[in-house]
HTML snippet that shows the backbone in 3Dmol.js (N, CA, C, O; Angstrom):
<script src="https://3Dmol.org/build/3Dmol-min.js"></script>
<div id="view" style="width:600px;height:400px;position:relative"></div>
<script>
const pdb = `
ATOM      1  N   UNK A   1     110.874  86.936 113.925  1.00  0.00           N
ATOM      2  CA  UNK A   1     109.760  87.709 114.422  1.00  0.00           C
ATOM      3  C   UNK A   1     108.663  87.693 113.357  1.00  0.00           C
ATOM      4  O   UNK A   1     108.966  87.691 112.164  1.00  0.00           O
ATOM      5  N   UNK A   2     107.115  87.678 113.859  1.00  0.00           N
ATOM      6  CA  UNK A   2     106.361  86.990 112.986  1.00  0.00           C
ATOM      7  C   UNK A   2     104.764  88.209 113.493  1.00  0.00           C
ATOM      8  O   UNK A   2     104.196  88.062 114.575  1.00  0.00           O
ATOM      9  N   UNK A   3     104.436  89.031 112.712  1.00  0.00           N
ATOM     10  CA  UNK A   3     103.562  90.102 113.280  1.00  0.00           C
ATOM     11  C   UNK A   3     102.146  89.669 111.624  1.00  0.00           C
ATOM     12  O   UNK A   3     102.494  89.175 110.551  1.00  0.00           O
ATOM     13  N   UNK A   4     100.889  90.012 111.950  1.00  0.00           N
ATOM     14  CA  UNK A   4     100.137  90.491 111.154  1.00  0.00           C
ATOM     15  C   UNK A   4      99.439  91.431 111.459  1.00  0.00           C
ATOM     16  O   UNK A   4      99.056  91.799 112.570  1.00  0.00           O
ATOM     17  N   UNK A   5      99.142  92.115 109.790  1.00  0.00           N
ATOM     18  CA  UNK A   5      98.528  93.491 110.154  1.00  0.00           C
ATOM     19  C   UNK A   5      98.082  93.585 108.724  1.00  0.00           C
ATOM     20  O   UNK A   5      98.529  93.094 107.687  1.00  0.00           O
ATOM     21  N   UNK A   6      96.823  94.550 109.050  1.00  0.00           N
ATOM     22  CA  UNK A   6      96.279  95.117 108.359  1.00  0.00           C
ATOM     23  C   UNK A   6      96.449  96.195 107.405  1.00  0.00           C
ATOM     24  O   UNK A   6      95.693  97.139 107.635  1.00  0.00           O
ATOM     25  N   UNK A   7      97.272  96.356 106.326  1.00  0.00           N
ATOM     26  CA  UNK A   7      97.379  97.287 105.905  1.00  0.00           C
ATOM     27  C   UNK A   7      96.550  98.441 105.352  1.00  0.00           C
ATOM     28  O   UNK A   7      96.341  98.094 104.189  1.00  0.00           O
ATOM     29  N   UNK A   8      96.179  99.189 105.472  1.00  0.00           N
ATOM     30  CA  UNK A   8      95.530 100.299 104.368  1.00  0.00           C
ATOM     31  C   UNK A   8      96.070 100.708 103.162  1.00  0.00           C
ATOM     32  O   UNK A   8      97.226 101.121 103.065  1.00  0.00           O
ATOM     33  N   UNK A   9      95.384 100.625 102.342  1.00  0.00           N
ATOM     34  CA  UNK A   9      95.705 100.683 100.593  1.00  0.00           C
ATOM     35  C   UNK A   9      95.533 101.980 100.456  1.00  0.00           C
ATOM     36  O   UNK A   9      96.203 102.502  99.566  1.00  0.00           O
ATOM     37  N   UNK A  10      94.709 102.780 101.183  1.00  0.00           N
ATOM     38  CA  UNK A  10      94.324 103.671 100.444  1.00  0.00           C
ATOM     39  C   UNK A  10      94.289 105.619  99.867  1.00  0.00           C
ATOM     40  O   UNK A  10      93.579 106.581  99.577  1.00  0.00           O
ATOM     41  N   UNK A  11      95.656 105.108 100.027  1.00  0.00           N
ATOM     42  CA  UNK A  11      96.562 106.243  99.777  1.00  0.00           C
ATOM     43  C   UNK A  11      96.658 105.763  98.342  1.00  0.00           C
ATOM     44  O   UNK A  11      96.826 106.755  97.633  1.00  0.00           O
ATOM     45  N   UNK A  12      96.625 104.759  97.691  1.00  0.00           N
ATOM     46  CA  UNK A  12      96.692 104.601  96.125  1.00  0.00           C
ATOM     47  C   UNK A  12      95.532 105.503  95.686  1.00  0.00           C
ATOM     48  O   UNK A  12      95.467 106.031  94.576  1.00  0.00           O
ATOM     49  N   UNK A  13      95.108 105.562  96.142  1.00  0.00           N
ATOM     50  CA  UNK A  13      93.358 106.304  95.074  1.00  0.00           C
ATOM     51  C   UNK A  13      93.373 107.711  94.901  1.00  0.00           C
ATOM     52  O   UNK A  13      92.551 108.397  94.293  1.00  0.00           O
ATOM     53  N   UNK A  14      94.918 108.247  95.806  1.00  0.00           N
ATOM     54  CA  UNK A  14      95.348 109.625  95.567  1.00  0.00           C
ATOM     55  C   UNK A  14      95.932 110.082  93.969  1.00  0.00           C
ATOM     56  O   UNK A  14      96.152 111.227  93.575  1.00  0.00           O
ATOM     57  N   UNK A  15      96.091 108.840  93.241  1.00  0.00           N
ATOM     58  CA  UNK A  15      96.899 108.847  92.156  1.00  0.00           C
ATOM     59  C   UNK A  15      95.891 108.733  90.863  1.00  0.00           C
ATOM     60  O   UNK A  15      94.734 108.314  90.890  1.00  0.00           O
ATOM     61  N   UNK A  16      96.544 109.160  89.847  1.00  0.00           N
ATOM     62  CA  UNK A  16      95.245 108.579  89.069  1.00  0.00           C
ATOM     63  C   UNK A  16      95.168 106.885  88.651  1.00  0.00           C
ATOM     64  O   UNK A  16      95.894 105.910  88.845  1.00  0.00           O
ATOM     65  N   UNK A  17      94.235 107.065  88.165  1.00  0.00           N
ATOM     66  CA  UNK A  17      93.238 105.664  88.011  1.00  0.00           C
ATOM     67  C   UNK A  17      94.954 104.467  87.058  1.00  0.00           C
ATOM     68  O   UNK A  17      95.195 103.281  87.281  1.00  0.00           O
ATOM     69  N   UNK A  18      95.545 105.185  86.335  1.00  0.00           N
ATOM     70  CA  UNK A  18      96.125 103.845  85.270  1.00  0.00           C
ATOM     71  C   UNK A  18      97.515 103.599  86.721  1.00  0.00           C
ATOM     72  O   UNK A  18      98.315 102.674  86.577  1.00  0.00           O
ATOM     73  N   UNK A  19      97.621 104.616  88.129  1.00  0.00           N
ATOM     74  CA  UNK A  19      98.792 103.744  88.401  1.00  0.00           C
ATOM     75  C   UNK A  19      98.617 103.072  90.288  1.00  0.00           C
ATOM     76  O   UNK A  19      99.310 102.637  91.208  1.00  0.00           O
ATOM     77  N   UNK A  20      97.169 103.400  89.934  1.00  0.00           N
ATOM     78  CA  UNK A  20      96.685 102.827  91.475  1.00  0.00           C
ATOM     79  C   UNK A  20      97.261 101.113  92.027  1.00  0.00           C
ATOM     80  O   UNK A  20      97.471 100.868  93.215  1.00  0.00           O
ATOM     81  N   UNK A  21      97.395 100.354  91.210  1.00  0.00           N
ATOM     82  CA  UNK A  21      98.141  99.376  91.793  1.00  0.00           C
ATOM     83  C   UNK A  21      99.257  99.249  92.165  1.00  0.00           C
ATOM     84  O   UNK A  21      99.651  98.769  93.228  1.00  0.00           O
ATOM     85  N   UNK A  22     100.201  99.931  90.786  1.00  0.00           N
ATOM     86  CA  UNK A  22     101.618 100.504  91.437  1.00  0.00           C
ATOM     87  C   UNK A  22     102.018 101.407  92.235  1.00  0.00           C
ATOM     88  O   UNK A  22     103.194 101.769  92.217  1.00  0.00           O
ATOM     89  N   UNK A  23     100.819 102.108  93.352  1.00  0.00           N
ATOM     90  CA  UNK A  23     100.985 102.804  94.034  1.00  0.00           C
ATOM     91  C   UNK A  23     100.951 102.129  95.142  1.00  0.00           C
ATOM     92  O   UNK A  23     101.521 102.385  96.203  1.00  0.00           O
ATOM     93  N   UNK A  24      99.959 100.865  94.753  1.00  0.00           N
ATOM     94  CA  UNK A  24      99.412 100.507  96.095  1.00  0.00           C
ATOM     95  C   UNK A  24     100.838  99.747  96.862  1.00  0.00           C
ATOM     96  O   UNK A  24     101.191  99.764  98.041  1.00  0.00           O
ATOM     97  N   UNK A  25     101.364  99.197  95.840  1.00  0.00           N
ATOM     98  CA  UNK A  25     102.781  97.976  96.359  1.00  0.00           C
ATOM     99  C   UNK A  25     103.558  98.830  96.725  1.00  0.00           C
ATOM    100  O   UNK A  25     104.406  98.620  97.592  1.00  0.00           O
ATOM    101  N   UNK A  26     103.356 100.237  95.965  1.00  0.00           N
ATOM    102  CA  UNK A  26     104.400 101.305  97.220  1.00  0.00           C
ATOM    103  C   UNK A  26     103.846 101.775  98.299  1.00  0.00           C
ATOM    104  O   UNK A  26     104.687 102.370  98.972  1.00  0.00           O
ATOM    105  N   UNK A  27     102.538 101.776  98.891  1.00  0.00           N
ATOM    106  CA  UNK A  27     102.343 101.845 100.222  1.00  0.00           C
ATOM    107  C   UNK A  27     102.744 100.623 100.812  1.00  0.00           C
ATOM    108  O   UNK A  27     103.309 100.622 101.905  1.00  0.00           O
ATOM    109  N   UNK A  28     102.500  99.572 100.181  1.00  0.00           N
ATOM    110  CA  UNK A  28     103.101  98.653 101.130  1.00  0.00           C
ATOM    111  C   UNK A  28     104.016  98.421 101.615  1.00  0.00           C
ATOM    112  O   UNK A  28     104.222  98.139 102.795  1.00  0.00           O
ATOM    113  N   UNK A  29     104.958  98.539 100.454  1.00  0.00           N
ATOM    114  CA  UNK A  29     106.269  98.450 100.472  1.00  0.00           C
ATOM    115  C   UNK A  29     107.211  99.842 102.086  1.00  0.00           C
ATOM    116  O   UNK A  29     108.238  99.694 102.748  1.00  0.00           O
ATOM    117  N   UNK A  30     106.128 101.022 102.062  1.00  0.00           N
ATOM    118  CA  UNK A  30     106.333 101.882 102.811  1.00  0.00           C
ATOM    119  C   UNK A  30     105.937 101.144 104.302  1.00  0.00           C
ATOM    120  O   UNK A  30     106.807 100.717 105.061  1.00  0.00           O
ATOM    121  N   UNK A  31     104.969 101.094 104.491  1.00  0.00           N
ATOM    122  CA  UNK A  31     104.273 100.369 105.846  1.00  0.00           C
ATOM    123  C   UNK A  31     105.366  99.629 106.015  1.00  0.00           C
ATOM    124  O   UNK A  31     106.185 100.208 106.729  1.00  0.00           O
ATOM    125  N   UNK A  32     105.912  97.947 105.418  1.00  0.00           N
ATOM    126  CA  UNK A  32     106.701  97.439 105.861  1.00  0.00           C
ATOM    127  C   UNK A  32     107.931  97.698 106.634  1.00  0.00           C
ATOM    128  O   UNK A  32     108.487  97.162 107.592  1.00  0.00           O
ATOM    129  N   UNK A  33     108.207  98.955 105.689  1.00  0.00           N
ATOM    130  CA  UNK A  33     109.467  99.559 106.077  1.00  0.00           C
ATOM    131  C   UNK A  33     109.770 100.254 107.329  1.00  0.00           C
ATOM    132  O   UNK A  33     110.872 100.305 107.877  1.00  0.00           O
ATOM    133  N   UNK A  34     108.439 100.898 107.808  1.00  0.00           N
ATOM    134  CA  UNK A  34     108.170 101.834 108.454  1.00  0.00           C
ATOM    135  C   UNK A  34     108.113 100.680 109.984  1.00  0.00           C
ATOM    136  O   UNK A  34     108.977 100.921 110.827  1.00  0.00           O
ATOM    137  N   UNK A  35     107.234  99.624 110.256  1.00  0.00           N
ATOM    138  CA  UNK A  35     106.908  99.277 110.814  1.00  0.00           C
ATOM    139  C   UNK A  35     108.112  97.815 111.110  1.00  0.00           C
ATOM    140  O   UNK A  35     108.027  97.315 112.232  1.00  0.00           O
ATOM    141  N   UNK A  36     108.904  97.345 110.371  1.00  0.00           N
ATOM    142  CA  UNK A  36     109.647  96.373 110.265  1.00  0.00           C
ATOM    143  C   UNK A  36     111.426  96.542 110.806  1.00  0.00           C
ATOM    144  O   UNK A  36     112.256  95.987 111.526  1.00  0.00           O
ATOM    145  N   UNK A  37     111.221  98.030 109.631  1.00  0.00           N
ATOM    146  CA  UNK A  37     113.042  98.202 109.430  1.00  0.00           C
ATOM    147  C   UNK A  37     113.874  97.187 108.672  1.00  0.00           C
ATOM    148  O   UNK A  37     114.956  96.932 109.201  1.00  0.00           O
ATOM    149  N   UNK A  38     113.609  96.592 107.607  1.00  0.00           N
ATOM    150  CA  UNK A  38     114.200  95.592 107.030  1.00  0.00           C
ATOM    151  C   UNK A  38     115.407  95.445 106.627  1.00  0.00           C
ATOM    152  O   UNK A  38     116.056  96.066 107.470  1.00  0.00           O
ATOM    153  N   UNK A  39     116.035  95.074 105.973  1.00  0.00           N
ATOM    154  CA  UNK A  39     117.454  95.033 105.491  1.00  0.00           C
ATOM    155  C   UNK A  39     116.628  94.978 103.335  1.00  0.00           C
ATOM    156  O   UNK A  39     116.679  95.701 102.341  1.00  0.00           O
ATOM    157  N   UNK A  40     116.080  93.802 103.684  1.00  0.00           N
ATOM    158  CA  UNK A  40     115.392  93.852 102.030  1.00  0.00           C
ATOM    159  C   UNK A  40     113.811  93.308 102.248  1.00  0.00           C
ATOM    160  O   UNK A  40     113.434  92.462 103.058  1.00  0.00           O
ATOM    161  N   UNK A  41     113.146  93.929 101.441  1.00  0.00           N
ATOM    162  CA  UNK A  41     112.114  93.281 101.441  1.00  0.00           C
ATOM    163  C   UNK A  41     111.347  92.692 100.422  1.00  0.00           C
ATOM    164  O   UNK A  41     111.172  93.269  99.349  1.00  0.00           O
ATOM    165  N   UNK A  42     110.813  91.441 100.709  1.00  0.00           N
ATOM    166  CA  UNK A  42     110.185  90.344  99.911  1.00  0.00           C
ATOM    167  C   UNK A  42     109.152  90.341  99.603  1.00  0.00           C
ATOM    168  O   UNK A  42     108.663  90.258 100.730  1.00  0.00           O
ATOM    169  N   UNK A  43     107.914  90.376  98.637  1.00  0.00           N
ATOM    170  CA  UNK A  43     106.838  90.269  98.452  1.00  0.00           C
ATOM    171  C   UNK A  43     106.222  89.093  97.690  1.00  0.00           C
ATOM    172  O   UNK A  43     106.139  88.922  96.473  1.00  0.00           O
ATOM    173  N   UNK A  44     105.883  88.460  98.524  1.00  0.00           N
ATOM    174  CA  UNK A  44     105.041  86.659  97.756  1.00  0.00           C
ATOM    175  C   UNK A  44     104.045  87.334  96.799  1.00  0.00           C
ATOM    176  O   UNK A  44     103.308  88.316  96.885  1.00  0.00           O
ATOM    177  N   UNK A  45     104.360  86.262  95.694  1.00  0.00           N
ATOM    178  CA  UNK A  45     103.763  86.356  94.754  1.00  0.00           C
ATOM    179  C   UNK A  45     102.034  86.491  95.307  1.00  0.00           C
ATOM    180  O   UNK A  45     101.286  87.420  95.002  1.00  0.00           O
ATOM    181  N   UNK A  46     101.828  85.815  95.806  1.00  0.00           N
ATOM    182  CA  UNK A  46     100.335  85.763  96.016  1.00  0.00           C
ATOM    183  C   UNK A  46     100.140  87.280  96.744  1.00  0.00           C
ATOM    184  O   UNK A  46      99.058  87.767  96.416  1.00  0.00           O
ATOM    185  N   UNK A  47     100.517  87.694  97.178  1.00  0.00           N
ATOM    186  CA  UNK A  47     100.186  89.294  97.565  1.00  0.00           C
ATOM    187  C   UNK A  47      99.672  90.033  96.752  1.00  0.00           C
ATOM    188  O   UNK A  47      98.559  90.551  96.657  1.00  0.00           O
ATOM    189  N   UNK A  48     100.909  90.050  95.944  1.00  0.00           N
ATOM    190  CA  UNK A  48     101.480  90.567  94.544  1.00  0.00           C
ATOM    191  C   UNK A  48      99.890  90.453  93.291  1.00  0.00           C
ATOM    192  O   UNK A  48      99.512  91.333  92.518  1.00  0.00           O
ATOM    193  N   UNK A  49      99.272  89.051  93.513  1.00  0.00           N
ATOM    194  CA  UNK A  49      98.461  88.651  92.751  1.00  0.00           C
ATOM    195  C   UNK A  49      97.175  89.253  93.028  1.00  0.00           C
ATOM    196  O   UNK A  49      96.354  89.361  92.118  1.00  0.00           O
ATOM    197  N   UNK A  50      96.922  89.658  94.212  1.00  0.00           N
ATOM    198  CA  UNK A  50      96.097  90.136  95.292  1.00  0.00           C
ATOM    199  C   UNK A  50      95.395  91.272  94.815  1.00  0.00           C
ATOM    200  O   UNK A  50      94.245  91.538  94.466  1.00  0.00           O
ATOM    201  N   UNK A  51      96.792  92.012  94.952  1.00  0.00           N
ATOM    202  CA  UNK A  51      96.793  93.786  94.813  1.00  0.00           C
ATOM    203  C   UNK A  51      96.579  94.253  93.136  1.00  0.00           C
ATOM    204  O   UNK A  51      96.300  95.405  92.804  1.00  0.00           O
ATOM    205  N   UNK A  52      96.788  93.006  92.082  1.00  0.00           N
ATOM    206  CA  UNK A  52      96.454  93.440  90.960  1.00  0.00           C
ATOM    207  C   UNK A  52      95.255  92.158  90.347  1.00  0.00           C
ATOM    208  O   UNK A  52      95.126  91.491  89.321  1.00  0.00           O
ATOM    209  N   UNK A  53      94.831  92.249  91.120  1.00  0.00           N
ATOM    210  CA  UNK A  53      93.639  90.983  90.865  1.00  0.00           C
ATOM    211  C   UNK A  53      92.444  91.372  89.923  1.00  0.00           C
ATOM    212  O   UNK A  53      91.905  90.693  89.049  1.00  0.00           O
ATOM    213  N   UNK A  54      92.193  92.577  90.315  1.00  0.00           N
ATOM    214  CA  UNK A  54      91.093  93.398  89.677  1.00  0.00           C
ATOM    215  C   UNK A  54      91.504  94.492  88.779  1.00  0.00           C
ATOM    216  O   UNK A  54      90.725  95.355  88.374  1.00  0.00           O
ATOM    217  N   UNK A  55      92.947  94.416  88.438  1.00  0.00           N
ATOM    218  CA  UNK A  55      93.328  95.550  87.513  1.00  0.00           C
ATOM    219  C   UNK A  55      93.740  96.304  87.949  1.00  0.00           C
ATOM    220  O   UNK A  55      93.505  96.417  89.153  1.00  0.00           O
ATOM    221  N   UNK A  56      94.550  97.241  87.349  1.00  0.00           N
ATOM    222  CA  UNK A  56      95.771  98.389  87.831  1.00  0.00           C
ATOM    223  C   UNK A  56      94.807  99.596  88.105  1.00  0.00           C
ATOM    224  O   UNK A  56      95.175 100.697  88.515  1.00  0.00           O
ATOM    225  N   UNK A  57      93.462  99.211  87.806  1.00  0.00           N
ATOM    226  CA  UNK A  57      92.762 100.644  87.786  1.00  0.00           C
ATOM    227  C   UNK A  57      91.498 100.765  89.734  1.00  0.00           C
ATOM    228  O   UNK A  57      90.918 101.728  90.236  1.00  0.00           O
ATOM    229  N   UNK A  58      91.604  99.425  90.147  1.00  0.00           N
ATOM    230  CA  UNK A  58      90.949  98.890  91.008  1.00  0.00           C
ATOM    231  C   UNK A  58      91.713  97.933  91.890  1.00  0.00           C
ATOM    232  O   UNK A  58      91.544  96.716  91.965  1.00  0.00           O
ATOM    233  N   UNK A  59      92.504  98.611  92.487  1.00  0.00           N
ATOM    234  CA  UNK A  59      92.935  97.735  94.099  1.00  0.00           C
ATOM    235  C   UNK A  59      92.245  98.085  95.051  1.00  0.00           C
ATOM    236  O   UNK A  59      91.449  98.991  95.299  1.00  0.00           O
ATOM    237  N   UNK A  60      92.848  96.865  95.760  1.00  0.00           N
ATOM    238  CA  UNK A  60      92.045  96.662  97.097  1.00  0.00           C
ATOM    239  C   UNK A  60      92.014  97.744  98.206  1.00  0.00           C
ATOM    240  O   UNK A  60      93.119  98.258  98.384  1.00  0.00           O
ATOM    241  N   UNK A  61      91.119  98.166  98.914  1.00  0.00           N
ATOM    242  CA  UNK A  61      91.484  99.183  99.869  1.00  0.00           C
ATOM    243  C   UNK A  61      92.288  99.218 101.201  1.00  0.00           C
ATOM    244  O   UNK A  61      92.727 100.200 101.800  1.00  0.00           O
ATOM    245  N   UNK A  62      92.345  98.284 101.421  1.00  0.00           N
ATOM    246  CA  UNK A  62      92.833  97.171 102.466  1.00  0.00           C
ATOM    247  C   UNK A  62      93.390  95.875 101.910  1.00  0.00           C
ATOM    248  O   UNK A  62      92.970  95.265 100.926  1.00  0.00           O
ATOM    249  N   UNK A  63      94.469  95.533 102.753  1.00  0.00           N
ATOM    250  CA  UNK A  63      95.142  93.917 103.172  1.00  0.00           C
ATOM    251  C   UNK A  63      95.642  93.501 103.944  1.00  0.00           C
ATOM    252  O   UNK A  63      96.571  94.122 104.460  1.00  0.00           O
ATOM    253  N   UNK A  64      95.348  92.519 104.300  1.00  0.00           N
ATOM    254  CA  UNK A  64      95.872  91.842 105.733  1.00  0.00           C
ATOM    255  C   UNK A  64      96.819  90.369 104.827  1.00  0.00           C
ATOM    256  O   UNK A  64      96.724  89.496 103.965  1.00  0.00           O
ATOM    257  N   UNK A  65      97.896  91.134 106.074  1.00  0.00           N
ATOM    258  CA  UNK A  65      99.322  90.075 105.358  1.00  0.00           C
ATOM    259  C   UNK A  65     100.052  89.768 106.902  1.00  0.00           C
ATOM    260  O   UNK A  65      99.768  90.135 108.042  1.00  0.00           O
ATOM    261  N   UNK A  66     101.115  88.921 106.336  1.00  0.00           N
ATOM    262  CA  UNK A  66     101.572  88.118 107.637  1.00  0.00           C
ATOM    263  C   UNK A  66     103.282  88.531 107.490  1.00  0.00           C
ATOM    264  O   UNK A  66     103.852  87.855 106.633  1.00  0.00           O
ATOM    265  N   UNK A  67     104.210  89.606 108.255  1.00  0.00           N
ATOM    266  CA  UNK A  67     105.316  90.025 108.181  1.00  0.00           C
ATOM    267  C   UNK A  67     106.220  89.209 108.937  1.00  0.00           C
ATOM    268  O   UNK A  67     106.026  89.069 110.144  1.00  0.00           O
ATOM    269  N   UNK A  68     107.450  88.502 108.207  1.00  0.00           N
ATOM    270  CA  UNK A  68     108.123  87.086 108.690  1.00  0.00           C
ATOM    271  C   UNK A  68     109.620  88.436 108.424  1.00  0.00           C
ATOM    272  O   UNK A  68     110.046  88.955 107.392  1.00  0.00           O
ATOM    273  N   UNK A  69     110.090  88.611 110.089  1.00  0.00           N
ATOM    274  CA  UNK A  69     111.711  88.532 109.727  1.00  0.00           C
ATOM    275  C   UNK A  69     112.544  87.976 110.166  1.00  0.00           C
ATOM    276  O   UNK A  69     112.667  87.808 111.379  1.00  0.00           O
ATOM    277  N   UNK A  70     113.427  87.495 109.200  1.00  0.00           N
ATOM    278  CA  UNK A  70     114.885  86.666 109.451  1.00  0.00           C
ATOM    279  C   UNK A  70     115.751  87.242 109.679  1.00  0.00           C
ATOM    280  O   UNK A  70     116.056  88.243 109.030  1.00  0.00           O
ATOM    281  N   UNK A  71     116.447  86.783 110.703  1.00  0.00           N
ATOM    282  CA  UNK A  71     117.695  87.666 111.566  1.00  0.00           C
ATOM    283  C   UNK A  71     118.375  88.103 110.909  1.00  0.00           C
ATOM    284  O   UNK A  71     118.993  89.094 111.299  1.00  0.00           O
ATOM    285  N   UNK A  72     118.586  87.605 109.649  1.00  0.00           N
ATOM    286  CA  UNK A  72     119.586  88.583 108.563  1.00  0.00           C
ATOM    287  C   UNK A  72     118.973  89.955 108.462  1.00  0.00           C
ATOM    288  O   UNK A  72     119.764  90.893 108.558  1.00  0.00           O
ATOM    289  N   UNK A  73     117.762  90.219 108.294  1.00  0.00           N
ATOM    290  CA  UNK A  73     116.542  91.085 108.769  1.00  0.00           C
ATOM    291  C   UNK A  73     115.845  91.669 107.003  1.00  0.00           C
ATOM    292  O   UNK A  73     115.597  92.828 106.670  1.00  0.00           O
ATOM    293  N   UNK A  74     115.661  90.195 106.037  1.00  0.00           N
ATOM    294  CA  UNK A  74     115.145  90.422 105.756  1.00  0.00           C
ATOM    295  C   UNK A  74     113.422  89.887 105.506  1.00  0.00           C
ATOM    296  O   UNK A  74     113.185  88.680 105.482  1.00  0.00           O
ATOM    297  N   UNK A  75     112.438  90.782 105.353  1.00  0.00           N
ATOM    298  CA  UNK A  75     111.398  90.870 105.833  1.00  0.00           C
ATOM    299  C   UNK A  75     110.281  90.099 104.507  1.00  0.00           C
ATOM    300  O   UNK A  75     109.860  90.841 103.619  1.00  0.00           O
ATOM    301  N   UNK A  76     109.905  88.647 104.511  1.00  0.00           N
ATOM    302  CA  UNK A  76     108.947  88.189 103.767  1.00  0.00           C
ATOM    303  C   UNK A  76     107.197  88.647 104.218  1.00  0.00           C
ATOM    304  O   UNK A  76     106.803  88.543 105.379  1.00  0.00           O
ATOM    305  N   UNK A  77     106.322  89.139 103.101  1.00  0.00           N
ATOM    306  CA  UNK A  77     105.218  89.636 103.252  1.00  0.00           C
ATOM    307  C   UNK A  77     104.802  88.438 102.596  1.00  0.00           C
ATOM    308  O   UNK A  77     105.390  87.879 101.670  1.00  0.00           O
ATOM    309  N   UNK A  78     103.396  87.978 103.329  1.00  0.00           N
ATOM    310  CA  UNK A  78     102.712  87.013 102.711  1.00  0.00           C
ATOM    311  C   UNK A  78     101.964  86.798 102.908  1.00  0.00           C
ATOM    312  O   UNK A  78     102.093  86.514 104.099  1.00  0.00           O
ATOM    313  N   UNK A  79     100.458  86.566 102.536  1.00  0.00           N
ATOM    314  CA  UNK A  79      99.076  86.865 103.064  1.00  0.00           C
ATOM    315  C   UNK A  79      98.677  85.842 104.351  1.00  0.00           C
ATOM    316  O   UNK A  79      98.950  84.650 104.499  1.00  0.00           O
ATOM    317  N   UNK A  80      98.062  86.602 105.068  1.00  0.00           N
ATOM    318  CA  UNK A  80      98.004  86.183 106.673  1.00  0.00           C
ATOM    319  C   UNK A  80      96.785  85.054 106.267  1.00  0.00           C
ATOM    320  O   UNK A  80      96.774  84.025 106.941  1.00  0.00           O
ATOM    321  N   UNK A  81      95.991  85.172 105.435  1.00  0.00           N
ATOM    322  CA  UNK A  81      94.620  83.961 104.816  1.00  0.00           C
ATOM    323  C   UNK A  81      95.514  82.574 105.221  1.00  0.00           C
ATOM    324  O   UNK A  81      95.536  81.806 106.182  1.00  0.00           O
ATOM    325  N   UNK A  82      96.273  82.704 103.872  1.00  0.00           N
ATOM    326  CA  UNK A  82      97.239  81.608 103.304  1.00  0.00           C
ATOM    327  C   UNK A  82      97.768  80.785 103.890  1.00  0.00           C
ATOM    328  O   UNK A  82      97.942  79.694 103.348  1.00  0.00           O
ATOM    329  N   UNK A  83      98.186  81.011 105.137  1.00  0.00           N
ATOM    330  CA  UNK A  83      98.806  80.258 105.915  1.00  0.00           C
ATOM    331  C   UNK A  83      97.708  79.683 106.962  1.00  0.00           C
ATOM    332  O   UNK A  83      97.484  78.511 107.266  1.00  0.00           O
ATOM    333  N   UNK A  84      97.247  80.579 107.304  1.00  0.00           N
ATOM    334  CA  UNK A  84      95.859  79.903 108.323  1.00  0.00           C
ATOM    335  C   UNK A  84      95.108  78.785 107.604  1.00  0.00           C
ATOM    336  O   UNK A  84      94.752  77.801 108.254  1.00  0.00           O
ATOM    337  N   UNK A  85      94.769  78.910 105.911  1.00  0.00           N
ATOM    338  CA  UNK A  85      94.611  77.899 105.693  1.00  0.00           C
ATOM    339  C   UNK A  85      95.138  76.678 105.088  1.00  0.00           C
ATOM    340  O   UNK A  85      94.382  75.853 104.574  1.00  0.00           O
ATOM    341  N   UNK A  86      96.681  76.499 105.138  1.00  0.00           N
ATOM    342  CA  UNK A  86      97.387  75.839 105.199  1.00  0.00           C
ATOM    343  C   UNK A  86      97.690  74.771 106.695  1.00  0.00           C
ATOM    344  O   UNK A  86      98.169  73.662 106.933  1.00  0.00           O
ATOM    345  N   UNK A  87      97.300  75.491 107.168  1.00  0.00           N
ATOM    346  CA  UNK A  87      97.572  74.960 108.779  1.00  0.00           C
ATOM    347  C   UNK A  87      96.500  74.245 109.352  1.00  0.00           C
ATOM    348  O   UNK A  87      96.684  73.361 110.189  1.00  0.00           O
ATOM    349  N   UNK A  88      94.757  74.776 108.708  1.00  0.00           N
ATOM    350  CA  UNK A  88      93.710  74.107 108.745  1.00  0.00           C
ATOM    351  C   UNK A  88      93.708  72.467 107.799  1.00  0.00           C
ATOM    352  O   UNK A  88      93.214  71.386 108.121  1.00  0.00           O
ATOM    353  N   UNK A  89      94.461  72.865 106.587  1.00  0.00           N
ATOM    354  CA  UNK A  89      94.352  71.529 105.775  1.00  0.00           C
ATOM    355  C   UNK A  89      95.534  70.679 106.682  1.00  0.00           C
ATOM    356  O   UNK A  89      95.972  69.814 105.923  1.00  0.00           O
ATOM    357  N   UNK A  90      96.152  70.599 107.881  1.00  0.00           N
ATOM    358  CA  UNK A  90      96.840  69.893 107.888  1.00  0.00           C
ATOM    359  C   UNK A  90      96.400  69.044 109.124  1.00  0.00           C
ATOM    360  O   UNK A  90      96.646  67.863 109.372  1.00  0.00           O
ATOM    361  N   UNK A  91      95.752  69.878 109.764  1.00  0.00           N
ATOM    362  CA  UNK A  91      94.856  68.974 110.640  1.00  0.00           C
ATOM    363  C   UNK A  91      93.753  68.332 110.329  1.00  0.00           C
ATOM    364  O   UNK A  91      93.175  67.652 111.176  1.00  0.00           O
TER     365      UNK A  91
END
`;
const viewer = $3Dmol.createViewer("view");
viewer.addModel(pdb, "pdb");
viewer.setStyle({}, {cartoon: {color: "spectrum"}});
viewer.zoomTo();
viewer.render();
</script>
């Protein structure tokens, strides 16, 4: 099963400023959960790279990612961009 969505970040900015990125991978990490039900969940590096791109003090307010689960049921997150343009370079 293969869903994208938009996440909202911005429940990190409730925290202070030095742990807003590590807040943010725990909203995500929540959304997934919430919306998936996983067994484990995976986060691609490039997400990962995403959400701390601009520093632990400045994440993103939003992300749009692409939720892949495997019948074992666990759940790979991976940016919904990435693949669209993977799929463009191949045509």
């Amino acid at each position: 099963m293969e869903r994208i969505y938009t996440i909202p970040l911005a429940k990190a900015w409730a925290v202070p400023k030095y742990r807003r990125a590590e807040k943010a991978i725990t909203v995500l990490r929540e959304f997934v959960q919430r919306h998936m039900k996983p067994e484990e969940i995976i986060i691609d590096t490039a997400v990962n790279e995403v959400i701390w791109a601009r520093g632990i003090k400045n994440p993103p307010r939003k992300i749009r990612v692409r939720l892949s689960k495997d019948p074992d049921g666990t759940v790979m997150v991976t940016l919904a961009e990435a693949e669209i343009d993977a799929e463009e370079k191949e045509e």
